[in-house]
N, C-alpha and C positions, 0 to 999 in steps of 0.2 A: 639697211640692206634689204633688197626685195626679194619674195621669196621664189620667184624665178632664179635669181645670184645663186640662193641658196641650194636650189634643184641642181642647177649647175653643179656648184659644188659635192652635192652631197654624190650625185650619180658617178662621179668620178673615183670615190675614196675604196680603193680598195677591188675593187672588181676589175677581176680578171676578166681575158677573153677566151671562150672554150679553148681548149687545149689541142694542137692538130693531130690528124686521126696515129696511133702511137708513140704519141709523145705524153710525158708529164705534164699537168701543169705547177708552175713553179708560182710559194708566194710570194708577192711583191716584195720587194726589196726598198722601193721607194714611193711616194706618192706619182701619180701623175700629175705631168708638169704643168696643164691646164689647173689641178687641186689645186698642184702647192701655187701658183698662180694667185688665186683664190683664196690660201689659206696667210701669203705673204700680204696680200692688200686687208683682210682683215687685222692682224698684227700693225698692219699700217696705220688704221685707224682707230687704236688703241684694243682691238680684242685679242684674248690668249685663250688658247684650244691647248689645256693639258692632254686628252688623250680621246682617242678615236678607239670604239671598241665595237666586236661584231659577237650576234648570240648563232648560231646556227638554229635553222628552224626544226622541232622535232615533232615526228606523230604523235598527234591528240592520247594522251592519258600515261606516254613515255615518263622518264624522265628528261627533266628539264638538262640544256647543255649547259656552260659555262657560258661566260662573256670572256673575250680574250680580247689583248688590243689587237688592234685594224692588223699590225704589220708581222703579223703571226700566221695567219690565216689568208688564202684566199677562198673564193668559193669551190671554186673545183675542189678544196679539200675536205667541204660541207657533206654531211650526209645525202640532204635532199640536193641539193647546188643552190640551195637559197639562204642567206644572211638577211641579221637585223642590224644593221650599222645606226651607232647614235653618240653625237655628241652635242655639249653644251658648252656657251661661252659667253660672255658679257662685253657690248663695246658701249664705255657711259654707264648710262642706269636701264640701257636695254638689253636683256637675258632672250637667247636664242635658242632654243633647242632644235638642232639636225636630226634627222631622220631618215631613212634609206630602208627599204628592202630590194635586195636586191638575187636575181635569178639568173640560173644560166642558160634557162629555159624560157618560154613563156605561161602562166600559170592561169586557170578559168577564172580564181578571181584573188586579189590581196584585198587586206583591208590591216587600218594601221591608226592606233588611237594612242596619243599621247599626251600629258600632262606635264606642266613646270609647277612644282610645288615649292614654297618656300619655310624654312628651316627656322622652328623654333623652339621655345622648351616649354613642356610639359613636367612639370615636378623632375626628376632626375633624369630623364629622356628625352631624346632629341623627335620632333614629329614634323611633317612637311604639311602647310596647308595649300593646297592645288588656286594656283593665283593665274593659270594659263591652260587651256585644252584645246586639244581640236582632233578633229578625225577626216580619213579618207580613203575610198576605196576604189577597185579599178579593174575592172576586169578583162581576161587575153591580153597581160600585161607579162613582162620579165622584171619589171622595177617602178616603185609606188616610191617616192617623196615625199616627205611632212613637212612644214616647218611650223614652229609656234613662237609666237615674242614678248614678250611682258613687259613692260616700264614701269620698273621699281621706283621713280624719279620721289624723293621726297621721303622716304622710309627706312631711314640709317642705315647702317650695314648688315648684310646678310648673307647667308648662305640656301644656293638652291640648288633640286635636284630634277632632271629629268626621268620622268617614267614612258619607257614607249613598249606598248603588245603589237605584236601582228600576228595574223593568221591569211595562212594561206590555205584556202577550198582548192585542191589538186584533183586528178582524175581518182587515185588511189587513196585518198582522205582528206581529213584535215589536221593541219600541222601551223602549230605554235613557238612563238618567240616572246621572253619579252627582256630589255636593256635598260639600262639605266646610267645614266652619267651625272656628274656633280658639277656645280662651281663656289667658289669659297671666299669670301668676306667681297661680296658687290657692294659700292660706295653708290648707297640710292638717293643721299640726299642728309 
């Protein structure tokens, strides 16, 4: 899957559109149909997406927010109105990790670095070693895309996880995110 598909998809999960002048905005109740679209043809082609989760972005030296799944949340409910949407899934022995931030605004600049690490043990604990990265940044943007791939092909089964930070340089500071999503026993070979 190419990572335009993957823009596609990712720009769609979850994001609202501003809310009209006194009304609420409500969170999604369902994917859009363009996603799910998108998230039925990967299924098609053997990948499974357990779960889609968003971090809200929070001011530099705050505390950190929670990750919640996608269909909890939309942005209008965000502090700043910006979300770190990310998820992970495997079609084969290729590991995907999605990535999204996205804004209700447009923001001076995002920038969004993530890693696929894969899961293995260290004497009694589990440790991830980073077998995928990439970064990108964008500025007078509302929404930055990631994607990154790995091809386990060849190296038994495993468990990976995705790390994604972003930070948004806003007029009023800088404000951070960072999510995380898993997948479990990838058949690499």
């Amino acid at each position: 899957m190419s990572a335009s598909t993957l823009a596609v998809l990712g720009l769609g999960v979850g994001v609202a559109e501003p809310s009209a002048a006194g009304t609420a905005a409500k969170p999604p109740t369902s994917l859009p149909t363009k996603v799910q679209h998108e998230l039925d043809a990967i299924k098609a082609k053997g990948g499974h997406i357990d779960k889609i989760t968003v971090t809200p972005y929070t001011k530099k030296g705050q505390a950190t927010a929670a990750t919640r799944p996608v269909d909890q949340v939309s942005p209008a409910q965000l502090p700043t109105g910006c979300g770190l949407y990310v998820y992970i899934y495997n079609i084969g022995t290729d590991v995907y990790s999605s990535n999204l931030t996205a804004c209700l605004t447009p923001q001076p600049n995002i920038d969004m670095l993530s890693q696929i690490g894969e899961d293995y043990w260290v004497l009694w604990f589990h440790e991830y070693d980073t077998v995928a990265n990439d970064e990108k940044s964008q500025a007078e943007t509302d929404n930055l895309a990631l994607d990154v791939e790995y091809d386990c092909s060849g190296d038994g089964t495993h468990d990976f996880q995705t790390v994604t930070e972003g930070t948004i340089l806003a007029n009023d500071g800088t404000y951070t995110a960072q999510a995380y999503d898993d997948v479990s026993q990838v058949k690499c070979g």
